[in-house]
C-alpha positions in Angstrom: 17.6 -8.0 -9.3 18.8 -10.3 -12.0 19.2 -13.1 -10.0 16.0 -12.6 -8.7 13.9 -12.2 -12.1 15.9 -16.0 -13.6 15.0 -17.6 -10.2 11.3 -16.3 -10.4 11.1 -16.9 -14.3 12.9 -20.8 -13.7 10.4 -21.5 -10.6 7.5 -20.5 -12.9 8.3 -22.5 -15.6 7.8 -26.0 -13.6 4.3 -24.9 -13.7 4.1 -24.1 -17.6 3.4 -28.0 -18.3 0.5 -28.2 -16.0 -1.0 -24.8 -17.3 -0.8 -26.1 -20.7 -2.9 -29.5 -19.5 -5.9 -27.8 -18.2 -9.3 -27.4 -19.8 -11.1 -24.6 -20.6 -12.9 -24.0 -17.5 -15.6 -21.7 -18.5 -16.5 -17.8 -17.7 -13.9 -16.2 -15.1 -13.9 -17.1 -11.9 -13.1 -14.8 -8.9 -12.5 -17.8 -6.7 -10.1 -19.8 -8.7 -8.4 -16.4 -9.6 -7.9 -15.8 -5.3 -6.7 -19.4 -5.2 -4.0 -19.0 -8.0 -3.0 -15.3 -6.7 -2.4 -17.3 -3.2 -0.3 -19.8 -4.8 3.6 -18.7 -4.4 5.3 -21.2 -6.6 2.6 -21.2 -9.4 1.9 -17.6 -9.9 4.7 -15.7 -8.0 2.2 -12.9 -7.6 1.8 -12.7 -4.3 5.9 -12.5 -4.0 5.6 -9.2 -5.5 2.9 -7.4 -5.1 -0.1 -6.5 -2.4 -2.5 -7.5 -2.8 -6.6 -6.9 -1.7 -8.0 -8.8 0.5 -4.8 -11.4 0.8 -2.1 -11.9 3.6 0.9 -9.4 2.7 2.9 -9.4 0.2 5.8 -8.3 -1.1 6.9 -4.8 -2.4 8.9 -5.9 -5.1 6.2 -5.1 -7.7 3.4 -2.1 -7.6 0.4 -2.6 -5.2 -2.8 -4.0 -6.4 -4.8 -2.2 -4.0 -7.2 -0.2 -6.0 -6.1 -1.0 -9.3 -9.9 -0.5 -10.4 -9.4 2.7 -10.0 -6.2 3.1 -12.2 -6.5 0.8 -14.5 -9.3 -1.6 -16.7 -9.8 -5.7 -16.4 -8.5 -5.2 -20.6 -5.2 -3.6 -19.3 -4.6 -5.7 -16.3 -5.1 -8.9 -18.3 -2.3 -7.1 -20.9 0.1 -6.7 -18.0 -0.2 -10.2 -16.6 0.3 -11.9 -20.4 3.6 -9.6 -20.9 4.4 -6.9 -19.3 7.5 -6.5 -21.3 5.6 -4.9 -23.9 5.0 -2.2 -21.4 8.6 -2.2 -19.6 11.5 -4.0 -21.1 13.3 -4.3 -18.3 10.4 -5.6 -16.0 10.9 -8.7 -13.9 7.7 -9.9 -14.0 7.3 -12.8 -16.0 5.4 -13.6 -19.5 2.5 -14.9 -18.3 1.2 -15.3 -21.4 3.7 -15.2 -23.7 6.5 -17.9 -25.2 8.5 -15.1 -27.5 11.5 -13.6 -27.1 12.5 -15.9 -23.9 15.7 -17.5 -23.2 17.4 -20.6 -21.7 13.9 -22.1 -21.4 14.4 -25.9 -20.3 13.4 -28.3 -23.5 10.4 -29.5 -21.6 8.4 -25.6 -21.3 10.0 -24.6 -24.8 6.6 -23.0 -26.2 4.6 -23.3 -23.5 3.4 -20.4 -21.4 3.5 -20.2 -17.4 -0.5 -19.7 -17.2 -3.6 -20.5 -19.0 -6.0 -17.6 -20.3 -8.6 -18.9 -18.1 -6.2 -18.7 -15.5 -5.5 -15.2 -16.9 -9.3 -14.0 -16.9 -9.6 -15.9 -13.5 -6.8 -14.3 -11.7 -8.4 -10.4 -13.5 -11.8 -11.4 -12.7 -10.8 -11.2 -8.7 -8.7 -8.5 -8.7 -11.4 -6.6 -10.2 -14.5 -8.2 -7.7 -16.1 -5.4 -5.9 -15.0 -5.1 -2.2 -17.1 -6.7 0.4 -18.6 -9.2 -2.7 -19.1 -12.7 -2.6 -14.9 -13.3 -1.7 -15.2 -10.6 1.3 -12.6 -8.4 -0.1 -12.1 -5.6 1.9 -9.9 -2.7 1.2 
C-alpha cells in the first residue's frame, strides 16, 4: 500500500506545475470537473474510486456513487484538499495542500497537485443531479 500511495503522490506531482499555471476560470463547472475526474495521470481519481456516471473504477478508495446522500459539496471539497486531516494514514493525496509532505521534487516544492477551481469543478459534478445536463445516471 506504500508503494502504491509514493507512486500515486510522485505521478501527481508532474501535474502540480500546470495546476499552479491556470487562471481562475470562473463559477464551477460540472463539465470540466467530469473531464479532470476522467483524467488518470492528473487526478488519480478514477484509479481509486467509482465513480457516477464514468467507466469503472477502481476499489482502492470508497465509492462515489451517491455521495449526495452521505455527504455535502462543503465536505467533499474538505476531503479532496486533504483528506489527512480526516485519516492520517489515507493514501489519497493533498489535493489541496503543500504541508507536512515529504521528498517533494525541487520543482512542485509549494505547489499543490490541483487548483481550487479545479477543486470546486471536480465537487460541482459529483454533486450534478442524475439525468442533468452531463447524463449521469445512477
Amino acid at each position: 500500500m506504500k508503494n502504491l500511495a509514493a507512486g500515486l503522490a510522485l505521478g501527481l506531482a508532474g501535474c502540480a506545475a500546470w495546476a499552479q499555471d491556470q487562471p481562475s476560470q470562473g463559477p464551477a463547472s460540472p463539465e470540466r470537473g467530469r473531464a479532470l475526474l476522467l483524467q488518470r495521470q492528473d487526478t488519480g481519481c478514477v484509479l481509486c474510486h467509482q465513480i457516477q456516471g464514468l467507466p469503472a473504477g477502481g476499489a482502492l478508495g470508497p465509492s462515489l456513487h451517491g455521495l449526495a446522500e452521505r455527504s455535502s459539496p462543503a465536505q467533499a471539497r474538505e476531503r479532496i484538499a486533504d483528506a489527512r486531516r480526516f485519516n492520517p494514514q489515507t493514501i489519497m493525496p493533498a489535493y489541496l495542500s503543500t504541508e507536512d509532505l515529504h521528498n517533494v521534487a525541487a520543482p512542485y516544492r509549494g505547489q499543490t497537485v490541483l487548483t481550487p477551481q479545479a477543486v470546486d469543478d471536480i465537487v460541482s459534478y459529483l454533486f450534478a443531479k442524475p439525468g442533468g445536463a452531463l447524463g449521469a445516471t445512477p
